[in-house]
C-alpha positions in Angstrom: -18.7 -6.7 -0.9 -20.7 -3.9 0.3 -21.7 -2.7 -3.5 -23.0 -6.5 -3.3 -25.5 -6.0 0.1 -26.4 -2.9 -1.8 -27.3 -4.9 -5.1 -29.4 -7.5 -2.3 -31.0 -4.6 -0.8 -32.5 -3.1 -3.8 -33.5 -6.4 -5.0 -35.6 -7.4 -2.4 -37.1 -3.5 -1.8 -37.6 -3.5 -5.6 -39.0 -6.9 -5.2 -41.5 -5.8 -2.0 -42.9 -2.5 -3.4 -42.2 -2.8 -7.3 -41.8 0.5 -10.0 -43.4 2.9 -7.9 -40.9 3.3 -5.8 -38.0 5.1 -6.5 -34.6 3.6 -4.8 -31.8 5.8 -4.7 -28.1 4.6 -3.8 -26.4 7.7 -4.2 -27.3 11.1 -2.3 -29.4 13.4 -4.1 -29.2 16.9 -4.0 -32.5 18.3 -5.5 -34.8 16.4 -7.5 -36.2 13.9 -5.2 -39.0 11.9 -6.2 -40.9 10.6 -3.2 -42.3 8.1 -2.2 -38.3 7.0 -2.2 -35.8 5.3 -0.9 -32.4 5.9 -0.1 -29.8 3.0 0.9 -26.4 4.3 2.4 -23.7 2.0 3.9 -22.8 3.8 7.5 -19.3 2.5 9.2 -18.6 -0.7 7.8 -16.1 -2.8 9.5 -13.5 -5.7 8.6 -11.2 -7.7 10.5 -9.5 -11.0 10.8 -11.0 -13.7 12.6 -9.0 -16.5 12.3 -6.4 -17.6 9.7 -7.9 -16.7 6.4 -11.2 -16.1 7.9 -12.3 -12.4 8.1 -15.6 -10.9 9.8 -16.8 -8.8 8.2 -19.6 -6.3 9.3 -21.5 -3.7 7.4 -24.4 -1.6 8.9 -27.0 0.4 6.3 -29.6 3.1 6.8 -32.3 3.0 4.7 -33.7 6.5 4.4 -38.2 6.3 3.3 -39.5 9.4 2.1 -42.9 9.0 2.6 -45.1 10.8 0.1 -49.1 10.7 1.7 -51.2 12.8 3.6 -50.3 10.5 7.3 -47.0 9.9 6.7 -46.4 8.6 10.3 -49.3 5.9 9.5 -47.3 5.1 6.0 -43.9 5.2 7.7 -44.9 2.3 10.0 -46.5 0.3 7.2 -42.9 0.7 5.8 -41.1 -0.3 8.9 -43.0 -3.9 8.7 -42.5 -4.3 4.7 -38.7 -3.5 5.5 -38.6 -5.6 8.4 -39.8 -9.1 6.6 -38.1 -8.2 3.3 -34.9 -7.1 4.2 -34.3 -10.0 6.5 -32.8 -12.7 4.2 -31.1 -10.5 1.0 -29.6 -12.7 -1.7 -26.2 -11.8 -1.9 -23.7 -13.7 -5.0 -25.9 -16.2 -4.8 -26.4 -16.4 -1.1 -28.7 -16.1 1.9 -27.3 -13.1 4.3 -29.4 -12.4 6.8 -30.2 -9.2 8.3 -30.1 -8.2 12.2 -30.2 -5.3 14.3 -33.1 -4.2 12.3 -34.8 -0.8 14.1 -36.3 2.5 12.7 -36.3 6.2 13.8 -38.2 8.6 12.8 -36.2 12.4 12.3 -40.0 14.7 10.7 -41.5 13.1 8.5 -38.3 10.8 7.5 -38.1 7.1 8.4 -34.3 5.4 8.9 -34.4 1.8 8.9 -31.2 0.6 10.3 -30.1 -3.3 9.6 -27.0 -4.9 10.1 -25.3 -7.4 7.6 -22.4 -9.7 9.4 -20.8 -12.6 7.8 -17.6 -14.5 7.7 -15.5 -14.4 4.5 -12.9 -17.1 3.4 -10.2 -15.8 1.4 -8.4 -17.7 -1.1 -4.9 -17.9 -0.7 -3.9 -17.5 -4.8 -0.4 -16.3 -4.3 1.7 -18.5 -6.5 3.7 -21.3 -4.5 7.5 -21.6 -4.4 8.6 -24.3 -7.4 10.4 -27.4 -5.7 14.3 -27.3 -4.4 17.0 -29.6 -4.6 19.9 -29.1 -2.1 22.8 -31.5 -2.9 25.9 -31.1 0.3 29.4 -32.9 0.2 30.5 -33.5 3.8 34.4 -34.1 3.7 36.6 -35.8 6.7 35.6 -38.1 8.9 35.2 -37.3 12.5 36.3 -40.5 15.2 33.6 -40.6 17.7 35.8 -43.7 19.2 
């Protein structure tokens, strides 16, 4: 599910900001092209809820590389971009909506944190035991006289 999020993510960035923007999913060791950014799953969790049903919770940083001469003024222009387009992510065909969302700043790099909770269902597929017949003699009578 999380390669999924990631999929919604850069959708809606890609969708926000265009081709000028590089967006990286993997960490890259030299050879960044800013402006950029990077998206990186930190701690995800998963644990049954209640029967089948599973929560299932999966936090990203967004890392922005800003590129311009006031790269505080462009990081904060990012923040709100983020913000509204990071919000609702279509995910397998569905709305997920994103919470938690904040930003710090480490120099001159923005990290955009967002949260991604839902609730899965999961089938239960496993094949079902065929039908049984149980056929029983009972032999002697018992007097309940």
């Amino acid at each position: 599910m999380v390669n999924k999020i990631v999929d919604g993510i850069v959708q809606a960035i890609s969708a926000a900001y265009g081709e000028e923007y590089e967006i990286y999913t993997e960490n890259v060791e030299q050879g960044l092209t800013e402006p950029c950014f990077l998206i990186e799953c930190i701690n995800p969790s998963f644990e049954q809820f209640l029967g089948r049903r599973y929560h299932e919770k999966v936090p990203f940083c967004i890392h922005y590389f800003p590129n311009g001469p006031e790269k505080t003024a462009e990081c904060n222009t990012v923040f709100s971009v983020l913000t509204e387009c990071l919000e609702y992510i279509i995910v397998e065909g569905d709305m997920v909506r994103g919470t938690g969302m904040h930003a710090e700043k480490d120099g001159d790099v923005m990290h955009f944190m967002v949260d991604y909770d839902m609730f899965l269902i999961w089938s239960n597929d496993a094949e079902k035991m065929g039908d049984y017949t149980l056929e029983m003699e009972v032999s002697g009578e018992k007097d309940l006289n």
